[in-house]
C-alpha positions in Angstrom: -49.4 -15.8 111.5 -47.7 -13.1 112.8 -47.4 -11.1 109.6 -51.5 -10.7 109.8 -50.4 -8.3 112.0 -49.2 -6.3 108.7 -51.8 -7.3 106.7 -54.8 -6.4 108.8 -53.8 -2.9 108.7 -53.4 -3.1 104.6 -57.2 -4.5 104.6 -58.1 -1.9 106.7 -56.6 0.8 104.3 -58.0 -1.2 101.5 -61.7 0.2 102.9 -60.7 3.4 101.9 -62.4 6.8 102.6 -66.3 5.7 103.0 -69.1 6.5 105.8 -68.4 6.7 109.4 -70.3 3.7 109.8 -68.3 1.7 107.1 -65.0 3.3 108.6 -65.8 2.3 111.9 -67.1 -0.9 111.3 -63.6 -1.8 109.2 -62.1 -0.6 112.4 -64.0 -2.9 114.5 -62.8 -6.0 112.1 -59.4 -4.8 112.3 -59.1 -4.8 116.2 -60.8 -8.2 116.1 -58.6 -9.5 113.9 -55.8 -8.1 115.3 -56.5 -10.2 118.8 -57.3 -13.1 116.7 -53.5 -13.0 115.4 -52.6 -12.2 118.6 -54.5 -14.9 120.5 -53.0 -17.3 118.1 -49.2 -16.6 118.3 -49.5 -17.0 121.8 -51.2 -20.5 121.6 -48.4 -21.5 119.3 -45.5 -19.7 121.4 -47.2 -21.6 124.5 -47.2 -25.0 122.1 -43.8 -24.9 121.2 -42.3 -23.8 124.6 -44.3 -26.5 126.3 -43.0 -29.3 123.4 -39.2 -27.5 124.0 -39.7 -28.3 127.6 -41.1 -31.4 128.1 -39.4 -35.3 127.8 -42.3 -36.6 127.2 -46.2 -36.7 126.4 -46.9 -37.0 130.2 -45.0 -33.7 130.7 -46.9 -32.1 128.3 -49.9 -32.5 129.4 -49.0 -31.2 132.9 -47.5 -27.9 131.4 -50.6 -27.3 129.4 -52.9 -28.2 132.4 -50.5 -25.5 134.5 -50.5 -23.0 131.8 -54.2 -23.9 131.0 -55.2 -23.0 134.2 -54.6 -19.3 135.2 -57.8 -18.0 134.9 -58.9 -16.5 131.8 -55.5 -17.8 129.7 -58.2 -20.8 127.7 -60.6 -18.3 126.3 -58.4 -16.2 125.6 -55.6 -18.0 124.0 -57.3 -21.2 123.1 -61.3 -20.9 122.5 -62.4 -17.6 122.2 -59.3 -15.4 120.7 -58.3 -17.4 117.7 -61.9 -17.2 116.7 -61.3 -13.6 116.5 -58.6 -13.8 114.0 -61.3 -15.7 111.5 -64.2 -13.3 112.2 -62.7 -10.1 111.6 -60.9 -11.7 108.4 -64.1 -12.7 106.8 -66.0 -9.4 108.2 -63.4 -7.2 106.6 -63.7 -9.2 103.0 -66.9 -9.2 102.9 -66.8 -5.7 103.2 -64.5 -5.1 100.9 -66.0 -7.6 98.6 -69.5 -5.6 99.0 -67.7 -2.2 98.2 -66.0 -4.1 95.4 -62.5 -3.3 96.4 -62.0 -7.4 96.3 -63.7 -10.2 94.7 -66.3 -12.0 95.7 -64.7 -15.5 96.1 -62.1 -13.9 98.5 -64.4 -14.2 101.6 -65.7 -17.8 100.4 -61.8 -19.0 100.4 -61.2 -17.7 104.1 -64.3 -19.6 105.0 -63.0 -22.5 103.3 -59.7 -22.2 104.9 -61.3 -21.9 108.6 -63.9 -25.0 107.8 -60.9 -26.9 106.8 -59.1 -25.8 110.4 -62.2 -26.9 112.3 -62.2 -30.0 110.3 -58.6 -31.5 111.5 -55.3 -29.3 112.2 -53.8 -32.2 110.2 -55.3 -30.1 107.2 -53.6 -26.4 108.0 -51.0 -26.5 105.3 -54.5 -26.5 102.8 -55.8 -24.1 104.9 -52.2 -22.2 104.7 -52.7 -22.3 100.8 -56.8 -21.4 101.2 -55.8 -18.5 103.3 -52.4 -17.3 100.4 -54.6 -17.7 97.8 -57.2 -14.8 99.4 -54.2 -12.6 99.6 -52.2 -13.0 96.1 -53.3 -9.8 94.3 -54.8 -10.5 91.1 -53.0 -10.6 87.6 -55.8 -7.9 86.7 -58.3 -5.1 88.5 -61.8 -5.6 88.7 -64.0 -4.6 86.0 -65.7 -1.6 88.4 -62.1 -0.4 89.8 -60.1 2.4 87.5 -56.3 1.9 87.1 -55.6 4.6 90.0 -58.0 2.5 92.2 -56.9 -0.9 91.5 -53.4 0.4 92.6 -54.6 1.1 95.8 -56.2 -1.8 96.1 -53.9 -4.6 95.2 -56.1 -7.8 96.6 -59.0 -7.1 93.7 
C-alpha cells in the first residue's frame, strides 16, 4: 500500500501538460488518493500493533475500542480515509483513460478490485492482482499515443 504513495505521483505526471482545470482536477485526485494510502497504512499499522499486543481476541477488541475511540481516529482511519484511496484512483484513470493516456478497461479493473474489497477482505489477494493488473504497463502503446508519448506514459 505504501508504494501508492510513489505511484500517485507517476499518475499524476502521467496527465501531462493539459488545462488548468484538467491539471487541477488531477491534483485534487492525487491528494485524495494520497490520504486514502495514507488512511490505510495507518488502519493496517493500528491492526498489526493491536494483533502484536494482544493474548487474545478479548484483548483485541479492547485495544481497538481504546484506539477506536479518540475522536475523529474511525473516519479517518477506518470509514471515511480508505475510501479516499479508491476515489482518487478511479478519478485519476478515468481521466487519464478520457485523455487516452491509459486504456479504458484500466478504471473498470480498479472498480472491480474495490467491489471485490467491499465484498469480503477474504478476497484482497484478487483484489491485490485486480489492482497489479491496472498498473503493468502494456506490451504495446495505444493506437492514438506516438512512440515519444507512449514513453511518457508507460500504463497505456
Amino acid at each position: 500500500m505504501s508504494l501508492f504513495a510513489v505511484v500517485f505521483p507517476a499518475l499524476r505526471r502521467m496527465a501531462g501538460p493539459t488545462t488548468r482545470a484538467g491539471r487541477l482536477s488531477a491534483s485534487a485526485a492525487t491528494l485524495l488518493g494520497l490520504a486514502g494510502t495514507l488512511a490505510v497504512v495507518a488502519q493496517a499499522s493500528i491492526d498489526l500493533v493491536v494483533g502484536f499486543r494482544a493474548a487474545d481476541r478479548p484483548g483485541m477488541e479492547r485495544l481497538f475500542d481504546e484506539v477506536q475511540s479518540h475522536p475523529g481516529v474511525l473516519p479517518a482511519v477506518y470509514t471515511v480515509g480508505p475510501v479516499l484511496f479508491y476515489v482518487g484512483l478511479v478519478w485519476l484513470l478515468v481521466q487519464l483513460a478520457v485523455r487516452r493516456r491509459v486504456s479504458p478497461w484500466r478504471p473498470v479493473m480498479v472498480v472491480l478490485g474495490t467491489v471485490t474489497t467491499a465484498v469480503s477482505l477474504d478476497l484482497l489477494p484478487l483484489a491485490a492482482l485486480l489492482f497489479a493488473a491496472v498498473l503493468i504497463p502494456p506490451a504495446r502503446p495505444l493506437p492514438s499515443a506516438s512512440p515519444a508519448s507512449s514513453a511518457r506514459h508507460p500504463l497505456g
